[in-house]
Structures are given as C-alpha cells and as structure tokens.
N, C-alpha and C positions, 0 to 999 in steps of 0.2 A: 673498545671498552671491555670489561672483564666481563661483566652481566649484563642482561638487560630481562624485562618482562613484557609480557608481547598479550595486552587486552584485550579478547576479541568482544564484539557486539554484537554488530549487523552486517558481521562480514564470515560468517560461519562455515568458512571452509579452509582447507589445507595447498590449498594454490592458486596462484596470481593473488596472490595477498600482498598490500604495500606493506605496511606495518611488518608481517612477520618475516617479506624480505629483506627489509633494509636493518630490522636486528641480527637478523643471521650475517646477514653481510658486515655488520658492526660489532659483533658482538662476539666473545669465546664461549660464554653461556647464555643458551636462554629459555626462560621459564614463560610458560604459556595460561590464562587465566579466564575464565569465564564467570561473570557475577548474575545471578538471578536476584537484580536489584528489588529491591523493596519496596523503591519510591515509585515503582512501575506495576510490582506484583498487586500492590495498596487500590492500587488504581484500579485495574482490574475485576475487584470486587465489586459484586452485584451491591447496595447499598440494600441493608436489611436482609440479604437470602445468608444459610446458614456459612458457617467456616469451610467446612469437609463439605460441601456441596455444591462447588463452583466449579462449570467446565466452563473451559475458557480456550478455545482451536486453536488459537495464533502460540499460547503456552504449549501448546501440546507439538504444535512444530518444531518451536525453539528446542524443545525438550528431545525430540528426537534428531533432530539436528548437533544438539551437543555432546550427545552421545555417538551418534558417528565422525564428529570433530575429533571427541577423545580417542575414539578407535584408532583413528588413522594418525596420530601425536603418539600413540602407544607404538602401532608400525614403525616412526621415525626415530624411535630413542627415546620419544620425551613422553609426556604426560600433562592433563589438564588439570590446572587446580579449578574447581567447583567452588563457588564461595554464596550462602544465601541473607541477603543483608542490604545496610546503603551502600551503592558500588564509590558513591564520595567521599566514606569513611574508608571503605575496605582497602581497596587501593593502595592508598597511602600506605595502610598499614602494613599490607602483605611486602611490600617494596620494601619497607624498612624491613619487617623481617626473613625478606632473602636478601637482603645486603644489595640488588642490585644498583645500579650507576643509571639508569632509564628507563624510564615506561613507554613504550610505542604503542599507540593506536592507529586508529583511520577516524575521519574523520567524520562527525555527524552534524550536521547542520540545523538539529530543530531548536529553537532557543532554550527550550530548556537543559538541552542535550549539551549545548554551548556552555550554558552558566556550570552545569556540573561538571564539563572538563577545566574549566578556570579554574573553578575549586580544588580539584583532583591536581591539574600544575602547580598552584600556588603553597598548597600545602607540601609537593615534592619538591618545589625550593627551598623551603624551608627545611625539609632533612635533608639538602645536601646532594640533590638527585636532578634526576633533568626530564622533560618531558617534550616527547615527539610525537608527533599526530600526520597523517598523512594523507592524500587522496585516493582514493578508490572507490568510491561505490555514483561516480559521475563518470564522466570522460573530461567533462569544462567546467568549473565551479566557478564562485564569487566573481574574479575580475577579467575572467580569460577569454572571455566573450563580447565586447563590449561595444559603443555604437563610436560613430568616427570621433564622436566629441566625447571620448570614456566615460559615457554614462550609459547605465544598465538597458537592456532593449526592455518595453513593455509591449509589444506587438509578435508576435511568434513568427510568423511570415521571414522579417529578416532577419530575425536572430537565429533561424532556421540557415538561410542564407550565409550568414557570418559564420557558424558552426561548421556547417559542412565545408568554406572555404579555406578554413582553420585545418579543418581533418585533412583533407588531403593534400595539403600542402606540412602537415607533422606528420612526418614519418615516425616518430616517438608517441605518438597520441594512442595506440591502442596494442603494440604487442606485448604480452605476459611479463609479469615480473617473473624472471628464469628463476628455476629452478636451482636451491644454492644443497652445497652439501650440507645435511643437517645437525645442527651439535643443540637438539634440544635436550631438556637436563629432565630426567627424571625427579621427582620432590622427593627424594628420600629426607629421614625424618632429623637426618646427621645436618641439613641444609637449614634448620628453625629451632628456635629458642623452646628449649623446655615449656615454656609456659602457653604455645600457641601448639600444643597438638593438633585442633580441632581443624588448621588449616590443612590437613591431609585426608581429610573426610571425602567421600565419594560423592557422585552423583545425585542430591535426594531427588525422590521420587514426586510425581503431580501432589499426591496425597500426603507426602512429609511436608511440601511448598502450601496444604490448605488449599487445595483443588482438586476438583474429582477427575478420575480418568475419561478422558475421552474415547468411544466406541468408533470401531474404524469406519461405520457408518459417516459420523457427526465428521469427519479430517478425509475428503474423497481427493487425495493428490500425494504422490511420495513424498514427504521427508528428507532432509538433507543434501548431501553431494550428491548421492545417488539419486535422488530422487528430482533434481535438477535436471541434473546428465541426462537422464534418461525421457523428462517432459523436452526440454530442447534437443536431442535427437528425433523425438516425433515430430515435432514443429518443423524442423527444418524441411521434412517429408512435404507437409503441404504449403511453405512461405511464399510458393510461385503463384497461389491464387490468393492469400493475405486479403490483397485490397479488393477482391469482388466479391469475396465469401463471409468478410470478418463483421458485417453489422446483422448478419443472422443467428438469432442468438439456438437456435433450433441445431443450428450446425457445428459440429467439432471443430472451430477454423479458427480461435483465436490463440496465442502460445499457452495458457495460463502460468507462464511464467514470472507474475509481478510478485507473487507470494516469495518467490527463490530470490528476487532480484531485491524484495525489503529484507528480507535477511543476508544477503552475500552468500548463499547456496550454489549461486552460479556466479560469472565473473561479468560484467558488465562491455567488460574490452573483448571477451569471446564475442558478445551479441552483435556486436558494435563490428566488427571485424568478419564474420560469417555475412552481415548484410551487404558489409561493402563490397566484397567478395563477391558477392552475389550480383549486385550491380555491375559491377565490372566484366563478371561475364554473358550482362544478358539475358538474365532469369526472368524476364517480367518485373511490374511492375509493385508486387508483392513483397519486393526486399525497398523497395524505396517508401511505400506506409509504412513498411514494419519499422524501417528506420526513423522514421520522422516519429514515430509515436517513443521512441528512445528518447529522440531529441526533446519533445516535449518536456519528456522527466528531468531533463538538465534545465531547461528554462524555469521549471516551476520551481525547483531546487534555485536556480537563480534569487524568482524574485522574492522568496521566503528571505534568502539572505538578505537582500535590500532594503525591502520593504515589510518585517515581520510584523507590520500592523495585522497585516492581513490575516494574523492568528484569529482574531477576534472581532476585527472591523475590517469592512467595503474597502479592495482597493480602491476606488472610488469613492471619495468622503461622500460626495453629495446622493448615494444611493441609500447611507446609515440614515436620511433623512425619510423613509419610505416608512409607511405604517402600516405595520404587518397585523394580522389576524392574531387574537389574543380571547383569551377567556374560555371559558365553558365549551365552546361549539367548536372553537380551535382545537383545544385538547380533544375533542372526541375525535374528529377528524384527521389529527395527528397520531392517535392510534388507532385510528383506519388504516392508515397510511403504513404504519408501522407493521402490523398483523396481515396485509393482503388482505384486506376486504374493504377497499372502493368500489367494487363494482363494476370498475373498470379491469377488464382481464389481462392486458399484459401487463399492466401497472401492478395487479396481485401477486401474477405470475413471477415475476421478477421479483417482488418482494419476498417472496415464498423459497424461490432461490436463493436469496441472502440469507433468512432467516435459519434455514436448513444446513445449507452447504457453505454458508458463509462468504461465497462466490457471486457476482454480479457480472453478467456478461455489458459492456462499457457503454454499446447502445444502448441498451436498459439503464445504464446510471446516469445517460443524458434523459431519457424518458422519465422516471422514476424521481429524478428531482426538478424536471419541467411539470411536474404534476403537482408537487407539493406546495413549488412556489408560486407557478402562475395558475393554477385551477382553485388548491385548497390557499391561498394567500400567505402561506406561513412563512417565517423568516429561513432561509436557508441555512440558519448554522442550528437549529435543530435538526434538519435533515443530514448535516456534515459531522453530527456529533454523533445521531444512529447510526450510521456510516462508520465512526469511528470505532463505534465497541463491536459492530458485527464484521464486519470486512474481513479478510484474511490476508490480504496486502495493503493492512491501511496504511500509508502515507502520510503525514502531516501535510506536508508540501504537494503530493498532488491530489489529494483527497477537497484538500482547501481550494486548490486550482479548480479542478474541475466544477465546485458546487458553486464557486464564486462567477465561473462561464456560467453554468445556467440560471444564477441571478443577474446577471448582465452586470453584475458589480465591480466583476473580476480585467484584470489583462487582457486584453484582445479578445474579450468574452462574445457573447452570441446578444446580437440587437435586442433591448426590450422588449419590442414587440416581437420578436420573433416566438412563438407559443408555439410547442410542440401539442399537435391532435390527440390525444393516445389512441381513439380508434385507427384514425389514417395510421396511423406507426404502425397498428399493430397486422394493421393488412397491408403494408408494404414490407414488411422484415418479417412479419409471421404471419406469410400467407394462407398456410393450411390448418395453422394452428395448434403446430406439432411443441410448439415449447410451451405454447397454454394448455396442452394437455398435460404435458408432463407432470406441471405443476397444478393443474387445478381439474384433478381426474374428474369430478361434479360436472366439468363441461366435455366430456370428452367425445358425446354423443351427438352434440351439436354439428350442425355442417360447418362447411368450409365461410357461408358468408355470412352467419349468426353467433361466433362463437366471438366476435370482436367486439360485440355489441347486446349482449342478450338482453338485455330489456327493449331491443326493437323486435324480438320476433314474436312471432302471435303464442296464444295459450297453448292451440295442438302442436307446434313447433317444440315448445319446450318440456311440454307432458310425454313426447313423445321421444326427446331425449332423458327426462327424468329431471329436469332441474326447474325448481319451486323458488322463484327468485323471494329474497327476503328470510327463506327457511334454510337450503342450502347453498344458497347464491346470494350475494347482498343488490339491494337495487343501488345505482349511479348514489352514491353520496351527493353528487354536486353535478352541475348540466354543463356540460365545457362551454359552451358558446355564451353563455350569461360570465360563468366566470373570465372568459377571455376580456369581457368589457370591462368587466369589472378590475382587471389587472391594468389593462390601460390606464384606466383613471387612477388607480393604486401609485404608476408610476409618472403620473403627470409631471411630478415635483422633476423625475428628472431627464424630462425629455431633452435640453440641450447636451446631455450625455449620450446620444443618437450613433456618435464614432467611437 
C-alpha cells in the first residue's frame, strides 16, 4: 500500500515491534503516532485534588518513554506525531488527514481497550481505510493455547505444560520481527490540510497534560528503551539464583522488569528467548521460575480474554456469595491497610513500599492482600482497585489474577483455607528484618526476634529501642488467630469450592 500509520500504545519502542514491522514491510510510507488518550488521562485524576496538582509515576514513565520513542523515529527518518485527546476520535481523524490506506497496531486485550479499537476500525471503514492489529506484547493469546477439547485451561499447571510444548516445538514463536529498512515519513506540514495545523504540535509537557511533575525520588527505575535494556542486562547477572533468592523482598533478586513489560519498553520474545537459552544451557534452575512467571502473564492474559467477568466478579460465581466486611470499622481498617499502619510490620512495610515507590515486591502482594482479605475480611476488589492507582506495572489482567488467587475466587487460586501468618511470613522471607527497616525506620532498633511482632515484646524492649506503640507504632489492628476463624466461617457458604 502507499501509506499506512503505525499506533503505538503499550508497546513503546523502536524494535521487535509487530505492528511497525509489518507496515514497513507493507507500506511505501509510514507515519508513526502516539495519543495521550483522555479517556485514560480522566481517569487518572485524584477525584476532588486540584488540576495542576496531580502526580501520577506510571504518566511520568509513559512520558519519558515517548520521548525517547520520538528520539529514536527522528534517528530513522521519521517522526512522532503527539496527539492529546480521545485516541477513538483522533485516530480516525489523523488517518483521514494523512491520507493513509491503514492503521496498524498491536494488540491490547483489556475490554475496554477492545471496545475502543472496534470503534477506531469501524469508523476507518467507513472512510475507506483498513485496520490491522497484531500480537505482541504475549508469546500465546486467545486461542493458541488450548486444552485437547479446544476449550481454555483454567488451572495453570497444564497450561504451563501445553505452552512450553507449543514453544519448542515453534521455531517461529519467539525470534525478533527483523529489522526492515526504514521509510518512515517525517510530518512535514505539506502532508495536512490547512485547517489541522495543531496536528504537528510537539510533545506537551506533564504540566500542559494537568499533572504535576514527578521528582526523581517518587520514579526509582529508568525510563524507556534504555532504561529497559539496561534493568534486563542486570537481571540476567543474577537469573541463576531467581528461584532461591526471589521471595526476599530485602534482596535485589527480582527483574523489576514488569513496568517495561506493561508498556513494551522491552520485547517480551527477548525475555522469553534469553530464558530458554538459558535452560538449554544449564544455568540453574533460575531461568525455569523466571520462565514460568512469563507464562503466568500469558495465561491471565488468556482468561481475561475468556472470561472478562472477572473485571468485576469471582471467577467462581459461588465465592460473589461471601459477605465481606462493610461499614464504619471496615472503612477504618481499610485505610489502615492503605497508609501502613496495621501494626503488623511487613504488612506496613510493604504498603509503605507501594505508596512511596509505587513498587511492590510479589511476595508482599501475596501477603498484603492475604491480609486484607482473610484478617481484615474486606472484599478483594477494593484491595485490586488500590493496587490499581498505585502500582507501576498495573495490569488489568494479572493484577485481577493475582487478587482473585488470594481470594481463592480466582483460577487455580490458593485453597480458602489456606491463610497466610503475617508474622510467620515475616520471619521467614524477613529474617533480620532488613526490609522492615527500610521501610518503617521507628522499628529499626528492634532486634532480630521482636521486630515481626512488636506488641509481644516487654516495655524495656521497646523503651529501649524507642518505639511507643500506639504513638509511633500502631498496636495489631486485628488478632490474626480470631480473624483466621472468623474467615473460615466467612467462607463456609463456599467450601464445596475446596479444588
């Protein structure tokens, strides 16, 4: 075709991209586009906090991510158009006013994500145009994975199994879309209708978008390609200990590469292809976790496709039938939960984590919502929804996954009964209690066997660390052991749901 325009999203970088291979390879020109949608930016906002006052980390990535997008489309020839608005208006329109023959994207799986590329097709049928969407940011989507009777796995175990018997028997499953020569088009102003100048407009700024800038404090991780590249070259350094070292959150062992991987910063088939690699020569047992926690992200990505009830209801109907904690004492306790002050110290610690750095190391997000649900009783999609505005890699798809595992409501989730301790957790994965300090310097003076539990240790113990529970320490909101009965009978209604 003569034209085409090339949408990026969640896939923010300049190689192994489907989309902007298969328009170079189809196309004699093409124009490259990025929308800081509105029906997103909207969302974003704190309800009631001022206009100019919002920081918001995950914007501030995008943001410096698109700018070294546009750097590197300037190196090639071409250029980014910047558009700030609805991307299901825009779209269409920018397509009609460069004339092209097709929009290519990749492909995004969240329903709503869904509904607005139908829209965004249907309206370029109608002017005469065509739309193409692609895979990349999986390795297996929707139907590629499937159980012998073509219906979707809900157990991970063999879908795990089917996956990897899928990979290495596809020799096509994971190497790079190559490298094409590049004919992207610069926007000069000869290329748009008199009356749409404003489509040539640059980069705005957090603060033109109605967001405050973020301090390099509040964003602790690189930014874009480079800043990808550069976290997955240190990973690869330690992936040979992965699975012995990765549930201590005290220790530098896990990639933090999920932030790069929700926006397309890195390539999915690089991670996917360095593991197998890895396996195949031998490395330990470190590239076979790392792998499987890959696999993961494609199965939850699966059953969002399948089953997107699960936006908002139990994959399991009969767990919606549970009666969660509600009222006055809920809500207090709910922003206990929210602010780090349960009382319980990795529970805080970890919250404190998120709140600050926006980062949640993943034993923690099993601990942290085994707390909320089964201690403080409260419904998990409150816990998946603060989750959702703090996180830095939030997910629809596996953010939902994982809160719905620790309500036992989810796919192949963790037994109802099964109740995570927060004290035991916190003296098995933080033995010394080097990430409870970090985060919650008030205990820092504590020893090694009172610092998991401070309301057991005596007055001179903690006068003599300095911490005044109640004053700058909170006492136990709640007694785990009463709450653990109390969640049992909570889930009576569904104990024939046991498998």
């Amino acid at each position: 075709m003569d034209a085409a325009l090339v949408w990026f999203r969640r896939d923010l970088r300049d190689f192994d991209h489907a989309a902007l291979h298969h328009a170079l390879r189809q196309s004699r020109r093409v124009y490259a586009v990025f929308v800081f949608d509105t029906d997103i930016l909207d969302a974003l906002r704190t309800e009631g906090a001022p206009h100019d006052n919002i920081a918001d980390r995950r914007l501030a990535f995008i943001h410096a991510a698109v700018l070294e997008l546009a750097a590197a489309l300037r190196e090639m020839g071409g250029a980014l158009i910047v558009r700030t608005g609805r991307a299901v208006d825009l779209i269409p329109q920018l397509a009609k006013a460069l004339g092209v023959d097709a929009v290519f994207a990749n492909h995004d799986y969240e329903p709503q994500a869904v509904a607005r590329d139908a829209q965004v097709a249907q309206q370029l049928q109608q002017n005469g145009q065509r739309w193409f969407s692609f895979k990349d940011q999986v390795i297996y989507e929707k139907d590629e994975v499937l159980t012998q009777a073509d219906r979707p796995f809900t157990v991970f175990t063999p879908y795990k199994r089917a996956w990897l018997k899928k990979l290495f028997a596809d020799e096509n499953a994971t190497p790079p879309f190559p490298a094409l020569q590049p004919h992207l088009i610069e926007p000069y102003r000869k290329h748009f209708s008199t009356a749409t100048p404003d489509l040539l407009a640059g980069i705005p700024t957090l603060e033109q978008m109605g967001f405050a800038p973020i301090a390099p404090s509040m964003l602790p991780f690189a930014a874009g390609m480079s800043g990808g590249e550069n976290m997955t070259q240190t990973f690869w350094r330690r992936l040979s200990k992965y699975d012995s070292s990765r549930d201590f959150p005290a220790q530098d062992a896990t990639s933090h590469l999920s932030v790069h991987l929700r926006f397309g910063t890195v390539s999915i088939r690089t991670l996917v292809r360095h593991a197998v690699d890895a396996l195949r020569l031998g490395e330990g047992q470190g590239a076979a976790v790392w792998l499987a926690e890959l696999i993961w992200r494609d199965f939850y990505f699966q059953i969002l496709h399948y089953f997107p009830h699960v936006v908002d209801q139990a994959f399991k109907p009969a767990f919606d039938k549970i009666e969660w904690e509600e009222g006055g004492e809920a809500l207090v306790n709910f922003d206990c939960w929210c602010q780090g002050h349960t009382g319980f110290p990795l529970v805080d610690a970890a919250m404190m984590q998120l709140n600050t750095t926006g980062f949640m190391h993943n034993r923690l997000r099993m601990v942290t919502a085994s707390f909320l649900i089964k201690d403080l009783g409260i419904d998990w999609r409150w816990g998946e929804q603060y989750f959702a505005r703090q996180l830095n890699d939030f997910d629809l798809a596996a953010n939902n996954g994982g809160w719905q595992w620790a309500a036992s409501s989810g796919c192949d989730a963790q037994p109802y009964f099964r109740i995570f301790n927060p004290v035991t957790q916190s003296q098995k994965f933080d033995p010394e209690g080097a990430f409870i300090k970090r985060y919650l310097p008030q205990l820092r003076k504590l020893d090694n066997k009172h610092i998991h539990a401070p309301w057991l240790a005596s007055e001179p113990v903690l006068e003599k660390a300095g911490v005044s529970l109640g004053e700058n320490y909170p006492y136990p909101i709640i007694e785990h052991d009463v709450a653990r009965k109390q969640t049992l009978a909570r889930y009576a209604v569904v104990k024939s749901g046991r498998s």
